[in-house]
LOMI-387192 format. One line per 5 residues: number of its first residue (from 1); for each residue x, y, z of N, C-alpha, C, O. Coordinates in steps of 0.02 Angstrom, whole numbers, always signed. Layout:
# LOMI-387192
NUM) X:Y:Z:X:Y:Z:X:Y:Z:X:Y:Z  ...
This chain:
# LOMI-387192
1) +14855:+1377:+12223:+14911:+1407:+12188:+14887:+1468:+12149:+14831:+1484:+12129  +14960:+1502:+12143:+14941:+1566:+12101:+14958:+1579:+12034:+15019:+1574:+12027  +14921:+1596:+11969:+14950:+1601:+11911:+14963:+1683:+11880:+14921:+1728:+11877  +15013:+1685:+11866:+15030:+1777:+11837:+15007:+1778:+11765:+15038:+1749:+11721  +14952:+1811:+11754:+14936:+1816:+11684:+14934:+1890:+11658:+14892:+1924:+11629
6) +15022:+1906:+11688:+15035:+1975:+11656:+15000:+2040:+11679:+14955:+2039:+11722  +15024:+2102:+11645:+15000:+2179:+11685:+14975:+2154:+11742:+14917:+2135:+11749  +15029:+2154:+11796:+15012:+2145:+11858:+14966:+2114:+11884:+14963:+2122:+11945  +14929:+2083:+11863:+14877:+2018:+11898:+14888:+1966:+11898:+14909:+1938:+11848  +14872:+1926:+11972:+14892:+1881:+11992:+14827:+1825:+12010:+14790:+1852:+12051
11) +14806:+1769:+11994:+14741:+1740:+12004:+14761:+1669:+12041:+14810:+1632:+12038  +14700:+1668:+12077:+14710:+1604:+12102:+14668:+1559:+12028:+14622:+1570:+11988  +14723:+1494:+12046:+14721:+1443:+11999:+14649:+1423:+11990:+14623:+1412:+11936  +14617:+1418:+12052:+14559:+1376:+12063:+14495:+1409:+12041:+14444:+1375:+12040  +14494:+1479:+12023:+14447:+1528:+12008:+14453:+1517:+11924:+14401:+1530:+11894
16) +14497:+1500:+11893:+14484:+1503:+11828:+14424:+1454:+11802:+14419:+1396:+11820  +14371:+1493:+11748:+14337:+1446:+11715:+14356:+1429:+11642:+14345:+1376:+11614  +14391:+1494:+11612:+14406:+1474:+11543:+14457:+1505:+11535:+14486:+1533:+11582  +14477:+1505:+11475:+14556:+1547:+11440:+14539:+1542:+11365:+14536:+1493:+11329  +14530:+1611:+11351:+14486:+1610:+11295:+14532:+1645:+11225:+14561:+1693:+11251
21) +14547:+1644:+11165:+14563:+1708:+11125:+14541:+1757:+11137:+14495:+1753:+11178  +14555:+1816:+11115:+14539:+1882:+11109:+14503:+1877:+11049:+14443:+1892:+11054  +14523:+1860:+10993:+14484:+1874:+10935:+14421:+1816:+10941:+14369:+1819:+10908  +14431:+1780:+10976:+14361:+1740:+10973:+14296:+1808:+10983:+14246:+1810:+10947  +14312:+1862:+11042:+14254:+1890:+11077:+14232:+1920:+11027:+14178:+1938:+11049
26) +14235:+1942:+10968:+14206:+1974:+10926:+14191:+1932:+10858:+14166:+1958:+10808  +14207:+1873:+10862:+14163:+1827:+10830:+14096:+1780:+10863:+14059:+1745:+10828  +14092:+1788:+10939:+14037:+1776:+10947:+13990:+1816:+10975:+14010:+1842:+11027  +13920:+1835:+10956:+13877:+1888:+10997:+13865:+1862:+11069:+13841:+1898:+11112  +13885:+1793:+11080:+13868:+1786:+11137:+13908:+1799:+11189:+13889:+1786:+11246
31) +13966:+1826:+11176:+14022:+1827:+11200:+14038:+1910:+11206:+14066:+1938:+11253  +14017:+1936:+11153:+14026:+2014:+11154:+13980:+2048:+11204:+13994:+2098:+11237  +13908:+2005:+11209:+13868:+2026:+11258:+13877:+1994:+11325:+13826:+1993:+11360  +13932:+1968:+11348:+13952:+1957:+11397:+13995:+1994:+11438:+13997:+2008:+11498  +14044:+2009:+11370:+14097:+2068:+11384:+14066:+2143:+11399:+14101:+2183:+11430
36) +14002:+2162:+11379:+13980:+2213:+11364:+13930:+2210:+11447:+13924:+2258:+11485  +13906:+2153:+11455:+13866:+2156:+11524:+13935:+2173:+11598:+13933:+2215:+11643  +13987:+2121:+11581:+14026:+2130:+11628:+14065:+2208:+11641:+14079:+2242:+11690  +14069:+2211:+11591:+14107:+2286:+11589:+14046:+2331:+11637:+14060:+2353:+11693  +13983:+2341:+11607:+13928:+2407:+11633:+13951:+2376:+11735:+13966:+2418:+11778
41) +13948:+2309:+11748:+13963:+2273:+11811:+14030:+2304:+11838:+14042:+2305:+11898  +14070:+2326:+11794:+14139:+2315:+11817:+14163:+2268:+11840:+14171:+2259:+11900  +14177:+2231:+11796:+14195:+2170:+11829:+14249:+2162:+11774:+14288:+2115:+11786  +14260:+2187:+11730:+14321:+2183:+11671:+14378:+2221:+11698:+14369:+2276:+11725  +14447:+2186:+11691:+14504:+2217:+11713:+14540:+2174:+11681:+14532:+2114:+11671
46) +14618:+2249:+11652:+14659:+2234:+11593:+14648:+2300:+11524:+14607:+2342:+11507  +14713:+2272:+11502:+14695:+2327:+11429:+14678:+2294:+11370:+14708:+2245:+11348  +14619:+2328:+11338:+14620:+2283:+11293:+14658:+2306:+11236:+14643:+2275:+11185  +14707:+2357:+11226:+14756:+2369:+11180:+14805:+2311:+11194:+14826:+2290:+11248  +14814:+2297:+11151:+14862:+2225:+11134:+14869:+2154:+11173:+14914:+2115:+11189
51) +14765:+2166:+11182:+14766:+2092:+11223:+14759:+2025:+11181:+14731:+2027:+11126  +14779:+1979:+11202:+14801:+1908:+11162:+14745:+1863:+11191:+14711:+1828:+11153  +14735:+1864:+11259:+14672:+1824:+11287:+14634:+1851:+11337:+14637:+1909:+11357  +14600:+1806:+11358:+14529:+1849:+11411:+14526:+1781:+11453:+14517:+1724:+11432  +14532:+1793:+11490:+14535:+1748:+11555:+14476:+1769:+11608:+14476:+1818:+11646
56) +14427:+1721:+11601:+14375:+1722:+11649:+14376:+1669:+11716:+14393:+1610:+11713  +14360:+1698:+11764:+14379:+1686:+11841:+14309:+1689:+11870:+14273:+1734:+11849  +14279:+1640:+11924:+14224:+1660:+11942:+14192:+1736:+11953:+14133:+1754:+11947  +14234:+1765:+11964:+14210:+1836:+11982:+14212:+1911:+11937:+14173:+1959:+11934  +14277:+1896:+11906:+14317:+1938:+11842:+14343:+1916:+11806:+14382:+1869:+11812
61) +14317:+1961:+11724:+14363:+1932:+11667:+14419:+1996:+11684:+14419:+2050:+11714  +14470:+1950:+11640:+14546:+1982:+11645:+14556:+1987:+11565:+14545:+1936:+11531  +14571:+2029:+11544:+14598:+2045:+11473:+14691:+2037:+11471:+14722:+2085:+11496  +14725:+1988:+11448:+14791:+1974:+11469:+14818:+2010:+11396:+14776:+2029:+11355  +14888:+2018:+11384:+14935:+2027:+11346:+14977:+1949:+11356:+15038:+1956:+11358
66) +14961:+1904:+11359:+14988:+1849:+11345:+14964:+1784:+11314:+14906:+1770:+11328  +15001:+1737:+11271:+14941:+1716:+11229:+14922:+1643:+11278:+14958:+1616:+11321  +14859:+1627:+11257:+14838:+1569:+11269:+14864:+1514:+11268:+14839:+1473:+11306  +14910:+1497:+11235:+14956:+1448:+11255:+15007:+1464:+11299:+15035:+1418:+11328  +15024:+1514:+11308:+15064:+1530:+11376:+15030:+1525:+11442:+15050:+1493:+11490
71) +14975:+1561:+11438:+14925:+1558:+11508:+14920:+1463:+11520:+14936:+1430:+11569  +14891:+1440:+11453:+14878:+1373:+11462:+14954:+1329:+11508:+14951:+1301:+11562  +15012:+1337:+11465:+15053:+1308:+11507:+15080:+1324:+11583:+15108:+1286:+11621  +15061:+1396:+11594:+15067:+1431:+11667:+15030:+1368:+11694:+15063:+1322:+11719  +14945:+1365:+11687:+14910:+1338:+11723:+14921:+1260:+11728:+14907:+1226:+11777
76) +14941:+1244:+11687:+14974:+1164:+11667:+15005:+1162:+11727:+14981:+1137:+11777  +15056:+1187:+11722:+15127:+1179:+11775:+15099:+1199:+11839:+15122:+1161:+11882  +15065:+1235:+11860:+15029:+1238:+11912:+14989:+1164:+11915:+15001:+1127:+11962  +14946:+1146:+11869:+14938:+1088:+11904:+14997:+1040:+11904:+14964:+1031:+11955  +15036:+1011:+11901:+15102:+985:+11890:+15127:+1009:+11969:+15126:+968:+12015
81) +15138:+1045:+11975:+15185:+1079:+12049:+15130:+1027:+12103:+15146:+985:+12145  +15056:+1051:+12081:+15001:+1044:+12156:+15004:+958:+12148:+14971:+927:+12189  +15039:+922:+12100:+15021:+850:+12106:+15062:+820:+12149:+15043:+767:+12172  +15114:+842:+12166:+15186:+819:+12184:+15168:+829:+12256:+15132:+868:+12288  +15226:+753:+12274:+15216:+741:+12339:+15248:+783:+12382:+15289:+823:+12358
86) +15236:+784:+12458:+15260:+848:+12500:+15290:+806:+12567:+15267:+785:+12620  +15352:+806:+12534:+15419:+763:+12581:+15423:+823:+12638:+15422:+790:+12690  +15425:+876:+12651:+15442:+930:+12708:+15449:+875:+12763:+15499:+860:+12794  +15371:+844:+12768:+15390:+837:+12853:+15430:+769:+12887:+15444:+759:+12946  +15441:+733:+12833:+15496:+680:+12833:+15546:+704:+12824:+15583:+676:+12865
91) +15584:+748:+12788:+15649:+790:+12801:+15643:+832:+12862:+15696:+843:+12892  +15575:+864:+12892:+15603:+896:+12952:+15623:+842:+13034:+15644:+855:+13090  +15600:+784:+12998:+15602:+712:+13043:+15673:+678:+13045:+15704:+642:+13084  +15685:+707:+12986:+15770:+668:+12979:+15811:+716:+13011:+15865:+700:+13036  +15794:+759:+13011:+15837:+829:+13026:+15858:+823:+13118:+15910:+834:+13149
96) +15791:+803:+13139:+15779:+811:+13207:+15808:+772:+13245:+15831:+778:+13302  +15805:+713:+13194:+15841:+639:+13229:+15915:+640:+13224:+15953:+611:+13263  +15936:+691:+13152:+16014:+684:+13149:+16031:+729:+13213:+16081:+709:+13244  +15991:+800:+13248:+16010:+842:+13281:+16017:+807:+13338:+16064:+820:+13376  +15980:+769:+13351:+15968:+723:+13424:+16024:+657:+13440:+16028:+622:+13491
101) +16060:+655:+13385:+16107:+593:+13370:+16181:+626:+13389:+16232:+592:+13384
């Protein structure tokens, strides 16, 4: 599944490792020098004018304009959707049998 975490990016669910504050990254050095390695990488994408969280993905951090409890419940409900059972092919079974009747 796919989660929208705003200015046009779209991530797969399964790539996320964290969902972080924004203001955390400049309370930890370990974290600023992460941001600071990824960026020289390019691997940072997003603005960070009026970003709310930083969403790290195996491959790229994402700087979002949406807050962490929003991303969090996006990804919630994504898992929620992927738990649910998948009736399709017993309705396309009923379908076939009513057509055939």
């Amino acid at each position: 599944m796919f989660i929208h975490i705003g200015n046009d990016n779209v991530i797969r669910s399964q790539d996320v490792v964290a969902i972080i504050d924004y203001n955390l990254i400049s309370s930890s050095t370990i974290m600023e020098e992460m941001m600071k390695n990824a960026g020289k990488e390019k691997k940072v994408v997003g603005p960070t004018v009026d970003a709310k969280s930083v969403m790290i993905t195996k491959e790229i951090i994402y700087y979002s304009t949406l807050s962490v409890s929003t991303l969090k419940k996006r990804a919630s409900m994504i898992s929620t959707i992927s738990k649910l059972d998948d009736f399709s092919d017993e309705i396309k079974e009923e379908e076939t049998e009513a057509e055939e009747a």
